[in-house]
C-alpha positions as CSV (number, residue, x, y, z in Angstrom):
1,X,-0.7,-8.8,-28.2
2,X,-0.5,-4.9,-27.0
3,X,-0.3,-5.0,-23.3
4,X,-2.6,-2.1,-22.7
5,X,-5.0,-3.6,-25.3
6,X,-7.5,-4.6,-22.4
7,X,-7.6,-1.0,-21.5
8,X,-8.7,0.1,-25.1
9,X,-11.2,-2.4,-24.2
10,X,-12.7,-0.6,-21.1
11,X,-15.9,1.8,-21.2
12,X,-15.3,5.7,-20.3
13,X,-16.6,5.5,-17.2
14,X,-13.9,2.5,-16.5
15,X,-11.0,4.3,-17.7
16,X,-12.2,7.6,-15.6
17,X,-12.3,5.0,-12.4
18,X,-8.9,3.6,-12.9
19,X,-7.2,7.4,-13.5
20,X,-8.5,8.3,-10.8
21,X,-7.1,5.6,-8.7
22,X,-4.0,6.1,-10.4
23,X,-3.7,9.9,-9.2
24,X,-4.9,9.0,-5.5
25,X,-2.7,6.2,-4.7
26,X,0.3,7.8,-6.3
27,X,-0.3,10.8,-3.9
28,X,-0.5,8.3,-1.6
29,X,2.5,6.9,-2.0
30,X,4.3,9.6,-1.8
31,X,2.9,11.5,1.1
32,X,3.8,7.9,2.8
33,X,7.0,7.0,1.7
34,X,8.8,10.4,2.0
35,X,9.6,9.8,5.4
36,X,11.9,6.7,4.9
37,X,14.2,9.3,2.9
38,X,14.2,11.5,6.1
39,X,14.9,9.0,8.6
40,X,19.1,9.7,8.4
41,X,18.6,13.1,8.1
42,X,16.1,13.4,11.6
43,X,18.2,10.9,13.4
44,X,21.1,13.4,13.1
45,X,18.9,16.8,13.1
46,X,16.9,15.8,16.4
47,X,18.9,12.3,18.0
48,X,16.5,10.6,17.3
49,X,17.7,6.6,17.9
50,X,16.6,3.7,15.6
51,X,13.7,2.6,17.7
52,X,12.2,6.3,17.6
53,X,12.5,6.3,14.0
54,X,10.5,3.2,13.9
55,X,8.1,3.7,16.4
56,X,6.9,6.6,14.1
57,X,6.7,4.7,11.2
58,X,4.8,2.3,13.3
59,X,2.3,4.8,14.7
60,X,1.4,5.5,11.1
61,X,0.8,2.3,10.4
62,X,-1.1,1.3,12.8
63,X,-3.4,4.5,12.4
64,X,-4.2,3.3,9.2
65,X,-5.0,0.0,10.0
66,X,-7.8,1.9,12.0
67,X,-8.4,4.3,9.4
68,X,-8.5,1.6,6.4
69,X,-11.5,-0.2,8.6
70,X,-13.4,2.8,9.0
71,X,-13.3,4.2,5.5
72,X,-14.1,0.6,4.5
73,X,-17.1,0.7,6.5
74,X,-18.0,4.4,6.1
75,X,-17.7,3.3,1.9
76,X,-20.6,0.7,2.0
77,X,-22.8,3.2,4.0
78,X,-22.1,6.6,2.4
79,X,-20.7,5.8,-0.9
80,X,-17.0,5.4,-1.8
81,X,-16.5,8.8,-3.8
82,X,-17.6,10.8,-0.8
83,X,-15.2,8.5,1.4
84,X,-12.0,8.9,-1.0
85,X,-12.3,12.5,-1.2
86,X,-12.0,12.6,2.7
87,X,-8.9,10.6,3.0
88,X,-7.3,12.1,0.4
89,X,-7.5,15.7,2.4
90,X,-6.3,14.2,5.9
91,X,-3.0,12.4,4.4
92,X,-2.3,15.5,2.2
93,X,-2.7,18.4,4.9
94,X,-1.3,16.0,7.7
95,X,1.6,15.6,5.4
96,X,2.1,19.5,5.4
97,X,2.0,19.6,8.8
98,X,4.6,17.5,9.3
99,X,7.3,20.0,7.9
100,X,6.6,22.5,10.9
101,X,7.2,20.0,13.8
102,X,9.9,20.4,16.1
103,X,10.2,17.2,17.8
104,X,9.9,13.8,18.1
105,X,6.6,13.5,19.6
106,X,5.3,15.9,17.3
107,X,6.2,14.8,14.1
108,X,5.3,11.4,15.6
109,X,1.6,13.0,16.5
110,X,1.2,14.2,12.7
111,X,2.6,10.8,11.3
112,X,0.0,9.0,12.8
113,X,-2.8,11.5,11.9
114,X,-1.8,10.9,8.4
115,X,-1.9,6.9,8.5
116,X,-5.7,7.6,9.0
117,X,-6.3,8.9,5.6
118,X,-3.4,7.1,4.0
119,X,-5.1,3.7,5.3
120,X,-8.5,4.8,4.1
121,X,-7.7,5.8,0.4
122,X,-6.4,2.8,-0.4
123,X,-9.2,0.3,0.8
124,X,-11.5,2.5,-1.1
125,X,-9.5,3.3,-4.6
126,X,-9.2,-0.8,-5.0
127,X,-12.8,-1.1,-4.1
128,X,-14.3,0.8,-5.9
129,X,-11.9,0.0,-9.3
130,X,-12.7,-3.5,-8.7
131,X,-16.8,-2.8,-8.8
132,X,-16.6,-0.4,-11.7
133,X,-15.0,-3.0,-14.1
134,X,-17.3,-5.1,-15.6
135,X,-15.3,-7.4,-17.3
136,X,-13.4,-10.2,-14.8
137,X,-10.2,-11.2,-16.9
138,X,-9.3,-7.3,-16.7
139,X,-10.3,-6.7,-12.8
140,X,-6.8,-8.0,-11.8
141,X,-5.4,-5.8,-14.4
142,X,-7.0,-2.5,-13.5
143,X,-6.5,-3.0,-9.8
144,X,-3.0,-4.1,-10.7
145,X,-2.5,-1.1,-12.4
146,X,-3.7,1.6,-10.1
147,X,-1.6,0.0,-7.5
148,X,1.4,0.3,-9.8
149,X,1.0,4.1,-9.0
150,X,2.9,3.4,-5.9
151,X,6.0,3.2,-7.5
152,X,5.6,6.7,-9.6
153,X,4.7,8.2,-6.2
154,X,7.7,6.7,-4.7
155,X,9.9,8.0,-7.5
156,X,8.3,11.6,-7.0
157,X,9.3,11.2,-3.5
158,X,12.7,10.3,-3.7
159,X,13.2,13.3,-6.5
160,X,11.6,15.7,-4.0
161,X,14.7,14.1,-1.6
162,X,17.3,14.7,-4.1
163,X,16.0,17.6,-5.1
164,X,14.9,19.5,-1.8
165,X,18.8,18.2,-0.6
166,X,20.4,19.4,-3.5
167,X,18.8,22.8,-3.1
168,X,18.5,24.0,0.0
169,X,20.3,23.7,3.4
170,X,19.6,20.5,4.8
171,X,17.7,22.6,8.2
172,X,14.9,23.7,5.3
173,X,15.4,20.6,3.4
174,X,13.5,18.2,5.0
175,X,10.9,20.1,5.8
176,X,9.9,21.3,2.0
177,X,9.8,17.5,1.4
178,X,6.7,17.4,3.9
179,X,5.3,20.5,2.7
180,X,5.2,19.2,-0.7
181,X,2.7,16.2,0.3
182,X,-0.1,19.0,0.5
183,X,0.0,19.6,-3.2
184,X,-1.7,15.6,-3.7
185,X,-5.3,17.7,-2.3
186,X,-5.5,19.2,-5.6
187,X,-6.5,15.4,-7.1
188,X,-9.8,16.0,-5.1
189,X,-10.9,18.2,-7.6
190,X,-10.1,15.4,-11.2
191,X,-12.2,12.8,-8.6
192,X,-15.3,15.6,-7.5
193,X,-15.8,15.9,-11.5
194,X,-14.7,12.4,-13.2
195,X,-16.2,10.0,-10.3
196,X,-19.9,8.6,-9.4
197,X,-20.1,5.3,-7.2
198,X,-20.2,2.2,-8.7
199,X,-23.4,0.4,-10.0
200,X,-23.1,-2.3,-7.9
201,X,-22.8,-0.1,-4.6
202,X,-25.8,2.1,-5.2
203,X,-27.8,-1.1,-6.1
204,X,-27.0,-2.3,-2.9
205,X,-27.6,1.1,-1.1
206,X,-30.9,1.0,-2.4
207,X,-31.6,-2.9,-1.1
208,X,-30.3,-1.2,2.5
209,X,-32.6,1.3,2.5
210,X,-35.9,-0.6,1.3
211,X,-35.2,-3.0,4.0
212,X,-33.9,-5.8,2.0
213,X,-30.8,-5.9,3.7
214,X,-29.4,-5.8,7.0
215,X,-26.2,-6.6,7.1
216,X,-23.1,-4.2,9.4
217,X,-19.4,-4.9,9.3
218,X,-19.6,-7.4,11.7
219,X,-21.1,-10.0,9.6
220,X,-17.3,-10.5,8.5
221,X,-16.6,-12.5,11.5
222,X,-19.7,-14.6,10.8
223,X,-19.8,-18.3,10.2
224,X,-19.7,-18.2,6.6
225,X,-16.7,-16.0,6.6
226,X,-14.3,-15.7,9.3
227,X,-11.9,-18.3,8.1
228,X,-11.1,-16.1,4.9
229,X,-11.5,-13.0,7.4
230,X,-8.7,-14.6,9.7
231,X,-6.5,-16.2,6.8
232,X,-7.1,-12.9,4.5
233,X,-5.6,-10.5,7.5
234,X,-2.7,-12.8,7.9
235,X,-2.1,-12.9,4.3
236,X,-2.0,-8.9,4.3
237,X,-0.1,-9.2,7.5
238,X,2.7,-11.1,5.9
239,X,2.5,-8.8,2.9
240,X,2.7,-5.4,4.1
241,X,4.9,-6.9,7.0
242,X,7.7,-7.4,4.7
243,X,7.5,-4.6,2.3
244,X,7.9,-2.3,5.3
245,X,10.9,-4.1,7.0
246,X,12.7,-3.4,3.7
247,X,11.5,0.0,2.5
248,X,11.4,1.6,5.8
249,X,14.9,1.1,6.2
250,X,16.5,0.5,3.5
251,X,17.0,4.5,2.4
252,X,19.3,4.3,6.0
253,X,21.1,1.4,5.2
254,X,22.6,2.6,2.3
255,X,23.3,6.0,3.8
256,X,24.7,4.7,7.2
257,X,26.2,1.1,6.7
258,X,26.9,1.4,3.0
259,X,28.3,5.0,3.3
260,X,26.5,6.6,0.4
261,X,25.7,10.0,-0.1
262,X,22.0,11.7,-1.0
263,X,22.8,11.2,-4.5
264,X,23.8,7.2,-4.6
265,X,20.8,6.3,-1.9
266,X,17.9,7.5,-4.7
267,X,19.9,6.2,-7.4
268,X,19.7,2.9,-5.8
269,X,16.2,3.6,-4.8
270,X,15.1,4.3,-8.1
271,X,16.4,1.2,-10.0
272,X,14.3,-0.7,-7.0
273,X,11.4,1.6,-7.9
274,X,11.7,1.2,-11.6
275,X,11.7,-2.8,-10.6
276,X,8.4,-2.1,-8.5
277,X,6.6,-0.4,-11.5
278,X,7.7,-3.5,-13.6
279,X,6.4,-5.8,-10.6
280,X,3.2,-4.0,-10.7
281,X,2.1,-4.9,-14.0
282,X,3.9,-8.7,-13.8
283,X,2.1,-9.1,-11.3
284,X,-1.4,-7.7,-12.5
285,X,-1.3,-10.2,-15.4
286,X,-0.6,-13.2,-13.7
287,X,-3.1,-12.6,-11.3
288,X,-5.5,-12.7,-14.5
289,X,-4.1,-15.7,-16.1
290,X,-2.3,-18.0,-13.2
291,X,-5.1,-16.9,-10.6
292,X,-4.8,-14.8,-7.2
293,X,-3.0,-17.6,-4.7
294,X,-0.1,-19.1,-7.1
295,X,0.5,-15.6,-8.1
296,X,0.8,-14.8,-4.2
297,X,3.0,-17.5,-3.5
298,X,5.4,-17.2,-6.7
299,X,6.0,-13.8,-6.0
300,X,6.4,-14.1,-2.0
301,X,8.9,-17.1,-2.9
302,X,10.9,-14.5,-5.0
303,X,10.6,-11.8,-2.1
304,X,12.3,-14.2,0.3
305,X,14.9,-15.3,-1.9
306,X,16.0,-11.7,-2.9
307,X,15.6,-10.7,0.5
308,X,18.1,-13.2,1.8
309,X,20.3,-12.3,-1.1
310,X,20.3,-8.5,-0.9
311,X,21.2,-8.3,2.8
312,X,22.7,-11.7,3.9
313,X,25.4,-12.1,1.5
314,X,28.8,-9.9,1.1
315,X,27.7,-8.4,-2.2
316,X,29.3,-5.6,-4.1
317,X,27.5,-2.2,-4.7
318,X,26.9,-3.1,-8.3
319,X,26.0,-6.4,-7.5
320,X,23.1,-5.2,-5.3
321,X,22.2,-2.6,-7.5
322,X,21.8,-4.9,-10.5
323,X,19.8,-7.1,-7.7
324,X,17.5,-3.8,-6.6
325,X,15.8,-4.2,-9.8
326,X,14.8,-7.8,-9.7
327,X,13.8,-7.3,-5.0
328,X,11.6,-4.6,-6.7
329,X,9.9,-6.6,-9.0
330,X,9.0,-9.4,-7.0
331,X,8.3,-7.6,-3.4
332,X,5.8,-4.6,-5.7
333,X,4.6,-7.3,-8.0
334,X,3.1,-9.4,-4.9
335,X,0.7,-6.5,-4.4
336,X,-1.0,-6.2,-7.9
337,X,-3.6,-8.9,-7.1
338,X,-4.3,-7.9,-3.6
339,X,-6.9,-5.6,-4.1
340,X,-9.1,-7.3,-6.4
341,X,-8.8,-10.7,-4.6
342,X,-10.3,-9.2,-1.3
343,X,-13.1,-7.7,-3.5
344,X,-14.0,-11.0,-4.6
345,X,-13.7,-12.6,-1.4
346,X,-17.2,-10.6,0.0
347,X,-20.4,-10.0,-0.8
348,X,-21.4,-6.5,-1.7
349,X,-23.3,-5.5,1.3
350,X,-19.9,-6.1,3.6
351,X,-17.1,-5.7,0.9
352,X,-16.0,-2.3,2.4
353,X,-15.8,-3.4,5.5
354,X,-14.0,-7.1,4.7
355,X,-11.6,-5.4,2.1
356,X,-10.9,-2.7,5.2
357,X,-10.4,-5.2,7.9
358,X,-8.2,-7.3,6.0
359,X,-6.0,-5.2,4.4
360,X,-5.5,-2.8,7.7
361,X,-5.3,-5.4,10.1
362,X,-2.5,-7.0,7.7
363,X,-0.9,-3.3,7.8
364,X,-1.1,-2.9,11.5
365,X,0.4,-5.7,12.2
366,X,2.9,-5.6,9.8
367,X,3.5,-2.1,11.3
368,X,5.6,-3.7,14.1
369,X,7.9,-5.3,11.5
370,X,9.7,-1.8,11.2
371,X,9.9,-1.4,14.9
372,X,11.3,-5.0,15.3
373,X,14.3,-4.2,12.5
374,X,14.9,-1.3,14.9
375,X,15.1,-3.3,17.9
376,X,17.1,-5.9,16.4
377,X,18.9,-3.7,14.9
378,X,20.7,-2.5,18.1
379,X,22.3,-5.5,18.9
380,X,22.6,-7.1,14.9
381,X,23.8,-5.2,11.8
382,X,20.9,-3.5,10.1
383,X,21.1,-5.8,7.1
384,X,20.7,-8.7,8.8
385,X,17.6,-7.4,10.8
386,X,16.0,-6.6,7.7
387,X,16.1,-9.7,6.2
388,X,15.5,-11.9,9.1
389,X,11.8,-9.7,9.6
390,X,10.8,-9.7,5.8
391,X,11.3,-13.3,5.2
392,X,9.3,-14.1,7.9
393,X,6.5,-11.8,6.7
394,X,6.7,-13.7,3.1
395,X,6.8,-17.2,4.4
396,X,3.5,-16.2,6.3
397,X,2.3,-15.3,2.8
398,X,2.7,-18.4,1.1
399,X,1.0,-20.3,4.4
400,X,-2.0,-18.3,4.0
401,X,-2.4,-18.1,0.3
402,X,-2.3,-22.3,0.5
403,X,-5.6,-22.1,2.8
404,X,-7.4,-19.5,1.2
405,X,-9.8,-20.0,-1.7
406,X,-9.1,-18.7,-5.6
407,X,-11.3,-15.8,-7.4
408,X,-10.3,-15.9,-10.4
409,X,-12.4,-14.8,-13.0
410,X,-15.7,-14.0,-10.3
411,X,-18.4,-11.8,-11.1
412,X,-19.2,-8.9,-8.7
413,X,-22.5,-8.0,-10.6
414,X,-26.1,-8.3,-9.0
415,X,-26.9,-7.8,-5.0
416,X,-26.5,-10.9,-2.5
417,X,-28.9,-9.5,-0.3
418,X,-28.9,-12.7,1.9
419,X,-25.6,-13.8,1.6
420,X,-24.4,-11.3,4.2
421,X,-27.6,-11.4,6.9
């Protein structure tokens, strides 16, 4: 069987949708993850210690924690074309601004702008794939597959690194790297001409404004649903957690405590990000055909494991770089059924604004996980902080996926006007 068939299978509309989300979350990626590859580079350039480094990395996040809620919830009332257009302008400029800063507090004030658009694109590019696709044995893929963008914006970010370094003095360096993030603004333009809101959301628009429904983003922490509200965030939490205790500092391990140069850190980053892209579509298949939860758990099991591996154990450099590829696999891959499980968890009328909460709260809390390997980092070796933070976030995974309910194979068509009063 072709493993792109399902996608031959998809109207032009669909295909349009899921482009789309490629483009935006792989500018996404990249405006986001092109800090980790500066970290070395400012902590020598402005002194920056360990905990600074982190505490802007944890800014962002937490920003767009706040900013994933509200584009959820600005999404269900003003449509989710309009909404992604707007985040995709404040990470990209914010991004830009970044390479004129001067300081920690300023590049630590920019940072954080960006998480606000950076948090909002992505609750509304899984969204609104996941309501556009008709079909539920695809959903997982499609989602699966915009999110496996990631990975090609990663790679296009540590390119930039090599490339910017390689090039110019390491003063100008660093700052073309964040200048480059504005160019992703240009993707505003594919989604103004290929994109109209999904059916589902302008059914339910209408149902709002005929009086039919009046539900508000509160109605997540209602009876019927704050269980999978609560359990949902601390899946997320657990999630996002560990993926940022690893990829937030991983680019300075190698470079300070394995001693290698610009060139060896994104070689060894790009067999982990040729893993994620892998992981991404793994991952969006099984979510299909195992379900959501074991999915979840299988891959947060591996994520540990690896985890434990990769900075526990004496390993040799081409030890851990034949292990980079399998850690990216399994720590990507645990993300390619996130986004259309937490569309299936809600009912139309509060899906922006469940999918939002969830996600963001999951990603501000996980947030801290960066600044705790930089705490424990002063007093431990980096490698060992790293691993003792991430496989704590994946065993919180596999609790919450246990309690949680399966989707698989729900329909998202039709209008629960009452579910959500």
């Amino acid at each position: 069987m072709r493993p792109l068939a399902w996608f031959a299978e998809l109207s032009v509309r669909e295909r349009r949708t899921v482009c789309a989300g490629f483009g935006g979350y792989a500018a996404d990626s990249f405006d986001f993850m092109i800090y980790s590859f500066l970290v070395p580079t400012l902590i020598a350039t402005w002194g920056m210690t360990k905990s600074e480094a982190g505490m802007i990395a944890t800014g962002a996040l937490i920003s767009s924690a706040a900013g994933g809620w509200l584009a959820g919830i600005l999404a269900d009332r003003y449509g989710r074309v309009r909404v992604l257009q707007s985040t995709i302008a404040a990470f990209a400029v914010c991004t830009f601004l970044s390479g004129f800063t001067h300081s920690f507090w300023q590049l630590f004030a920019t940072r954080t702008l960006q998480g606000f658009g950076f948090g909002g694109e992505w609750s509304v590019v899984t969204m609104m794939v996941a309501e556009t696709i008709r079909t539920p044995a695809h959903r997982g893929k499609a989602v699966g597959t915009v999110q496996c963008s990631w990975s090609f914006g990663w790679a296009a970010a540590a390119l930039v690194y090599w490339g910017a370094f390689a090039w110019l003095p390491e003063t100008y360096a660093w700052r073309a790297c964040f200048w480059v993030g504005l160019l992703p603004a240009l993707w505003i333009i594919y989604v103004r001409r290929n994109l109209r809101d999904p059916d589902v959301f302008v059914a339910t628009r209408a149902a709002r404004e005929a009086g039919l429904d009046r539900s508000h983003f509160l109605h997540i922490f209602a009876r019927p649903y704050l269980a999978t509200t609560l359990l949902a965030s601390l899946l997320c939490t657990g999630m996002l957690g560990g993926y940022y205790a690893i990829t937030t500092w991983l680019p300075t391990y190698l470079k300070l405590e394995r001693h290698l140069s610009v060139f060896g850190t994104s070689g060894y980053l790009i067999v982990l990000i040729a893993g994620s892209a892998v992981g991404y579509i793994v991952g969006a298949v099984l979510s299909d055909r195992l379900g959501r939860r074991p999915t979840f758990m299988l891959f947060a099991l591996g994520s540990f494991a690896l985890a434990m591996i990769y900075t526990m154990l004496p390993i040799t450099d081409h030890a851990m770089l034949a292990l980079g590829f399998a850690l990216g696999v399994v720590m990507q891959g645990i993300f390619a059924g996130i986004g259309a499980y937490l569309s299936e968890l809600y009912p139309h009328s509060i899906r922006g604004s469940g999918q939002g909460f969830c996600y963001n709260v999951g990603r501000g809390t996980g947030s801290f996980f960066p600044l705790l390997v930089g705490a424990l980092s002063q007093t431990t070796m980096l490698a060992k902080a790293i691993g003792l933070v991430a496989g704590a976030g994946y065993l919180l995974v596999v609790g919450a996926a246990l309690l949680l309910p399966e989707t698989k194979g729900k329909v998202l068509g039709g209008v629960d006007v009452g579910a959500s009063r």
